[in-house]
N, C-alpha and C positions, 0 to 999 in steps of 0.2 A: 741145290737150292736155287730158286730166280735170283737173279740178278737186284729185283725191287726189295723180297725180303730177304737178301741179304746186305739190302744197302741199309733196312732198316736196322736189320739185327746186331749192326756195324756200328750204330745210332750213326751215320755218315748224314742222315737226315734231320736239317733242322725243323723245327714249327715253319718257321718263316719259308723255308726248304718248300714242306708242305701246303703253305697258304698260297705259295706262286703256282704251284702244278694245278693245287684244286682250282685258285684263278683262272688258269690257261685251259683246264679243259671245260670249265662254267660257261665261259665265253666263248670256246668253240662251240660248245650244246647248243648257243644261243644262235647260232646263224652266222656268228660277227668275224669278221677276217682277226684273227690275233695278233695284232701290230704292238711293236712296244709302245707305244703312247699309249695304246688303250688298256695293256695290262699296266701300265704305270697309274691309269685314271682307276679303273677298277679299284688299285690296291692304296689310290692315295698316296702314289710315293714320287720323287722326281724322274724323270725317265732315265737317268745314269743310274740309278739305284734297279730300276728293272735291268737294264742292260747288262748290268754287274752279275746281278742274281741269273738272269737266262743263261748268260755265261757259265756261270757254276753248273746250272741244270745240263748246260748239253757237255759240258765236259764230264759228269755223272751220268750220261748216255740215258737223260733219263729226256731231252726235249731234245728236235731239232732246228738249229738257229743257224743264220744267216746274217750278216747286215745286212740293212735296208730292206728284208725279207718278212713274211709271217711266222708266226713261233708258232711249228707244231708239236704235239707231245710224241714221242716211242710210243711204242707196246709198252715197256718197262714203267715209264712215265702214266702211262692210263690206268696199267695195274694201280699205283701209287695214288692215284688220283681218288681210283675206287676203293 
């Protein structure tokens, strides 16, 4: 089984889980570099609250993150997106 559903079949994925990947790759779609401030603007949240959640995303191998970096999604993560 992938890796995406079996994260889902695991429910290891939250909504909010979900609302950050579909975020992250809406705004890659769009042209736009994916910085945490502008996923924090996107989702209306503070940017330690992005930063927390990314966090969780790339330790579920599902984004990869850097500080001071752009946030891009996996393969696993795009699956999930879609």
């Amino acid at each position: 089984m992938p890796r995406s559903e079996s994260l889902r079949s695991m429910k290891l994925l939250t909504p909010a889980h979900e609302d950050y990947i579909k975020a992250i790759y809406s705004l890659g779609a769009q042209g736009e570099a994916v910085s945490n401030s502008a996923l924090a603007n996107h989702l209306g949240v503070a940017p330690a609250s992005a930063t927390n959640m990314v966090k969780k995303l790339a330790d579920l191998g599902l984004v990869e993150y850097a500080p001071y970096q752009d946030i891009a999604l996996t393969p696993d993560g795009e699956k999930v997106a879609l």
